[in-house]
N, C-alpha and C positions, 0 to 999 in steps of 0.2 A: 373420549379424552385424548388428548394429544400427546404424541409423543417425545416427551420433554428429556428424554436420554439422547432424542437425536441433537437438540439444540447444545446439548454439554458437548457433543460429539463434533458438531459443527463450529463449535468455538476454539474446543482445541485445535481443530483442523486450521481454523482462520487464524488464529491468535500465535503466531509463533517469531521467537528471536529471529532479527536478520541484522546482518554485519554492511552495512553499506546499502546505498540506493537499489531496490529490490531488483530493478530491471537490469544492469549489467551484473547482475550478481548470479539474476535466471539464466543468464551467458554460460556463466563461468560454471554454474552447475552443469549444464547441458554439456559442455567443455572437460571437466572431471568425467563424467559419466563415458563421454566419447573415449575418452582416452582411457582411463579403466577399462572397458571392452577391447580395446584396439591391443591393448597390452605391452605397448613397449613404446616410447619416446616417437614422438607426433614430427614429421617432418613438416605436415603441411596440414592446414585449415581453414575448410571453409565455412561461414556462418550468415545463414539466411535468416532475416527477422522479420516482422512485420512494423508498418510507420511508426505504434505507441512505443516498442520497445526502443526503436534507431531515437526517435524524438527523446524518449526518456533516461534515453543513457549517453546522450551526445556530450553536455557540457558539465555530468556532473560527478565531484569528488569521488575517488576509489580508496578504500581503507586504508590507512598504513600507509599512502602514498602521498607526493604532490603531484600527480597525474590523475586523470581525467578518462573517461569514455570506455566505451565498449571492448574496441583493441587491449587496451592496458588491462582490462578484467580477464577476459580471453589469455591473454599472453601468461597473467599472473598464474592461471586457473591449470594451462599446462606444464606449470611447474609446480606450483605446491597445493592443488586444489583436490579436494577430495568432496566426493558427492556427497559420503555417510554427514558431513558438516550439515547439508542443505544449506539454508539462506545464510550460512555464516560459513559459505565454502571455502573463501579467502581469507582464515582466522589465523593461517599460520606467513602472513606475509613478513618477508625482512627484507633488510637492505640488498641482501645477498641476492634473494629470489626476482625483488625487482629489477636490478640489472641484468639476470638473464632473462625477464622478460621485459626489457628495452631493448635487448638486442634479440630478440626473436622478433618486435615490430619492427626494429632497423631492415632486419635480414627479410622483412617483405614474407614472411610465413603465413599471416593468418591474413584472407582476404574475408570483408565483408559484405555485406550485402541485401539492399533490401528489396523483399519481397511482397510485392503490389497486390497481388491476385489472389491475399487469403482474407479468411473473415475472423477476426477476433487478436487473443493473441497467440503469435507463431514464432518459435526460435527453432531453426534447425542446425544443426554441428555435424559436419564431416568432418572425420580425422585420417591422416593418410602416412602411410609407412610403408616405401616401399611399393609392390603389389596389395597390400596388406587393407582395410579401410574399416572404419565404424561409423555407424550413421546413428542421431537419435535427434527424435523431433517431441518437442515440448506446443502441445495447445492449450488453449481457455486460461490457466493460471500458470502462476510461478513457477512450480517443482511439478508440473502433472506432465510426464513423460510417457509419452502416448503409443511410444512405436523406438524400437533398437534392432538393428542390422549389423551385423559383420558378414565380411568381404559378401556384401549384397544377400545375404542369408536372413531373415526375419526373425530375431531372439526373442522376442518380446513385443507383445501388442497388446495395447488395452481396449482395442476395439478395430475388430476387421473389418465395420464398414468403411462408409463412403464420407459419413459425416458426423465425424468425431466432433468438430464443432460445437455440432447442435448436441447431442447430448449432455443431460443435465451432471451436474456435479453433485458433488456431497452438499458445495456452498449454495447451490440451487434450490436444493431442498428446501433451503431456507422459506418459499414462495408456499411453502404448506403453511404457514402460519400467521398469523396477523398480530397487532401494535398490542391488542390486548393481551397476546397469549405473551407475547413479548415479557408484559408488567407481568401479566398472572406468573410466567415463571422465576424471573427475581425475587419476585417479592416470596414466592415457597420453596424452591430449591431449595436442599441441602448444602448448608456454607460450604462443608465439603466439597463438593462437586465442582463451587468453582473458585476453589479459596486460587487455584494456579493463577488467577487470572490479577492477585496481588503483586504474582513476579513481572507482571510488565510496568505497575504501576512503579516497582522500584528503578525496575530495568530504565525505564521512560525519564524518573526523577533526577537517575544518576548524570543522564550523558544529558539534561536539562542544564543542571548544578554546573557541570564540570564545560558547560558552553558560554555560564555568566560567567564562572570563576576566569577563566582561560581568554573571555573576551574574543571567543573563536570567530570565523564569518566575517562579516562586515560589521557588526554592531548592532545588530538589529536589536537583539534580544537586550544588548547590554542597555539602548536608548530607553527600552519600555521596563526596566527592571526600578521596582518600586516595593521591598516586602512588605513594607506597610499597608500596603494596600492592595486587596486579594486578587482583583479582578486584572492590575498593571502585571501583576506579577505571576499570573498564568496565564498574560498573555507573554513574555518575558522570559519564562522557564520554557515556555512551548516550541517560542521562536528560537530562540536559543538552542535548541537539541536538535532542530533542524537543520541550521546555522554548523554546528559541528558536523551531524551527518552527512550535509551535502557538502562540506570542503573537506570529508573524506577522513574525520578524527575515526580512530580504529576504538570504538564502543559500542556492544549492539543497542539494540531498541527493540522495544516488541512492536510487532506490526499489527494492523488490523485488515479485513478480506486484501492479504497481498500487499501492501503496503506498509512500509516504515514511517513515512507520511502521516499516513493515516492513522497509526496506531499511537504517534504523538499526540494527533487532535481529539482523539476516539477520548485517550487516557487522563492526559494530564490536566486543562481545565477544570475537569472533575475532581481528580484529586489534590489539586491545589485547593480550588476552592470548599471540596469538604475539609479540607487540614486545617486553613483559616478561620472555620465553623466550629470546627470543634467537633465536629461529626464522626461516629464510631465505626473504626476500621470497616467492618462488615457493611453499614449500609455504603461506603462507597464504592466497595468490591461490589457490589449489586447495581450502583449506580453505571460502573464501566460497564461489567458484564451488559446491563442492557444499551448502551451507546456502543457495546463492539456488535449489538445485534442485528441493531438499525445500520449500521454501517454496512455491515456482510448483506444484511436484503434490496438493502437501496444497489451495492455493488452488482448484484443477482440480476437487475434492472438496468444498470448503467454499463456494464460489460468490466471487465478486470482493469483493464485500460480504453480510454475515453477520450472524445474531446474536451469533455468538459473537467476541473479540477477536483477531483475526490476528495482533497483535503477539505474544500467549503461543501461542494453538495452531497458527500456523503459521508464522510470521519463530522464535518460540520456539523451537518445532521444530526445525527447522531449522538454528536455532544451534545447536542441543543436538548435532545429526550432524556439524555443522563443527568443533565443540570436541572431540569424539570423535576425530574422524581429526585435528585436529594434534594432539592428544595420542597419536599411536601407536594408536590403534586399529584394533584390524578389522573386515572386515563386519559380524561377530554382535556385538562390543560399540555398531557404528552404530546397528544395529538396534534393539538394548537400550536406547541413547540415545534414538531416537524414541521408543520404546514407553513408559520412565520418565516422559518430559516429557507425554507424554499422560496419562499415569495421573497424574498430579501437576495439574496447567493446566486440564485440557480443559473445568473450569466456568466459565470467565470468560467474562461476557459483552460485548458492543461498543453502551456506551451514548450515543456521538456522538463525534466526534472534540473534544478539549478540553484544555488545559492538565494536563488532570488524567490524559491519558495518559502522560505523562512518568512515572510511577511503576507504570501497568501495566509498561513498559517496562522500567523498575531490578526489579521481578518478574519479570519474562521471563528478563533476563539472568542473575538467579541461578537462576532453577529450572533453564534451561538449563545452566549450570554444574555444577551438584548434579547432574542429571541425566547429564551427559555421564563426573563424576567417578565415580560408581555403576557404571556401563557399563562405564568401564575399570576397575575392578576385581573388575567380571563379580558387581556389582549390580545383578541384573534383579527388576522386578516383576512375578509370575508372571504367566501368560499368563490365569490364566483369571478373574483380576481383572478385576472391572466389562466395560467395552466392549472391553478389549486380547483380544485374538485371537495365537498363535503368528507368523502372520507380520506384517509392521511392515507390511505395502501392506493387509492385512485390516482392523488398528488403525488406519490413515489411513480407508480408507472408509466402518468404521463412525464415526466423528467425524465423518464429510463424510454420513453417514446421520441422524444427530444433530441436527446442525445446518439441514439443509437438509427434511429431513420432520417430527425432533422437536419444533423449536422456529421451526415454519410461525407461530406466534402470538406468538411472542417480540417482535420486532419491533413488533407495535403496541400491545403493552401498554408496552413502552418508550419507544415516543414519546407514547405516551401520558400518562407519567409525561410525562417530558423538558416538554412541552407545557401540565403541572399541567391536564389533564383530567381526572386521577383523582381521587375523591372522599374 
């Protein structure tokens, strides 16, 4: 029998509040945690990242602010950041705190910097006082702090080899299990277990609501808002919350493996469209639960960050398998579901985190939808189409094959665009 206390374990682990675009946020964590150690006001800061994170935090909104990017998370995080927050490190920003972190980037304190020669993803933070210094480097995901140093001294390591990298995570584990065991545990789980997994759906509806109401973003969400009609209008709420998120409205969101992003796409079509059904609280809390599940194991495959857009091939995903089973489906139409929405999605790519996600997103939602609607009515796209393979976990790896060996150069020919160094 399988061990289905790991997967409740692996949800909470993946499923958690974040305050702002996850990637300068992982900054500003790494940035608290530096500075806590260091123990007294940061003269000077360096910060080493790797392409996903520079690409993902370059253009987009910072909580509380009308500024933008990594610097500005950074600068905020040495003044009022606290690690014990995690992904909501930056919750206590004000007016006040942001002008002296304008003028710590005026004053040229925090340099950054990107780092070419690692594999995965990598934040590292030096802080510097004086003779005095703290080092901590964060790999593989968002808050996984691998290694702390003061004045060059090793406090803290979570792994003395060589190739922390490679080592598997909690969210890896995820690769023990398959699409079936997936349904087999929604559908028996005690509601208990993962009734938490309601507070993202309100968390997710709130800053949804409050991105039509507000008309926040460019309008995306406001164009496709339709309540009358279920499907406009979670793409609509969806768009919308991302829409807020990335021009930096100060509400959190629950995330899904690592992502804010994602844990709008994972959530809310779902429970839009069970709300419009009529469908009882519990089976949709079951319905997400298994779309945050698919998400986290496709993630396990695709890497935390990617060239390709997690919101369609993996939160997409995802939802395409949670929209499947509240609509009545069975395993082989779940299955069908993933496999359509890959066959449909799986060329998008992940050009920075930006304003302009909010509409990958109202994409997502409907192919997922389409895709889910195909499924149940035992619409598959045959197996031997492109990368799809007969089983859905073969079609998840080759995409996680794709991604992660195909398009090894994707990545910097993107920032490089991104960057106008292309000629």
């Amino acid at each position: 029998m399988k061990d289905y206390e790991l997967l409740v374990n692996i949800l909470r682990d993946q499923v958690v509040p974040a305050l702002g675009c996850t990637e300068p946020t992982a900054v500003a964590y790494a940035v608290a945690k530096a500075k806590e150690v260091l123990g007294e006001d940061i003269t000077g800061l360096e910060i080493y990242v790797d392409r996903n994170i520079f690409k993902n935090g370059k253009e987009v909104g910072i909580p509380g602010t009308d500024k933008k990017g990594i610097l500005t998370a950074a600068a905020l995080s040495m003044v009022i950041g606290k690690s014990e927050y995690k992904l909501q490190v930056l919750k206590d920003v004000s007016d006040e705190s942001l002008k002296s972190a304008l003028d710590i980037i005026d004053r040229n304190m925090i340099k950054l910097n990107l780092k070419k020669d690692v594999k995965g993803l990598y934040i590292e933070v030096i802080a510097r006082k004086g003779r005095n210094s703290s080092r901590v480097i964060i790999r593989n995901s968002h808050l996984n702090i691998v290694m702390i140093e003061k004045n060059g001294t090793q406090i803290f390591s979570k792994d003395s080899g060589n190739n922390i990298a490679d080592k598997p995570s909690l969210r890896d584990k995820i690769r023990e299990f398959t699409i079936e065991d997936f349904k087999d545990f929604v559908d028996n789980v005690s509601y208990e277990k993962i009734k938490f997994i309601e507070d993202g759906i309100n968390m997710n509806e709130e800053i949804g609501k409050t991105g039509l109401k507000l008309d926040l973003g460019i309008g995306i969400g406001h164009l496709f808002n339709n309540s009358s009609n279920a499907e406009q209008y979670a793409k609509a709420i969806t768009s919308a919350a991302s829409e807020a998120r990335m021009s930096g409205y100060p509400l959190p969101v629950m995330s899904s493996a690592g992502s804010g992003n994602h844990g709008l796409v994972a959530i809310l079509p779902i429970a839009i469209i069970g709300e419009k059904m009529g469908v009882k609280r519990e089976k949709i809390v079951r319905s997400v639960a298994l779309s945050h599940l698919v998400t986290i194991y496709i993630k396990s495959y695709t890497g935390a960050l990617s060239p390709v857009c997690g919101c369609g091939v993996a939160a997409g995903v995802g939802a395409s398998a949670g929209l499947s089973y509240l609509m009545g489906g069975n395993l082989a139409q779940i299955k069908g579901a993933i496999k359509n929405m890959i066959a449909g999605i799986s060329g998008m790519i992940c050009d920075g985190a930006k304003i302009g996600c909010s509409y990958k997103l109202a994409i997502s939602v409907n192919a997922a939808l389409d895709a889910a609607k195909m499924a149940n009515r035992n619409i598959f796209i045959p197996s031997q189409d492109g990368i799809l393979d007969e089983s859905a976990e073969k079609t998840i790896r080759n995409l996680g094959r794709i991604s992660v060996e195909g398009m090894a150069n994707t990545d910097g020919v993107i920032l490089d665009v991104m960057m106008k160094e292309c000629k």
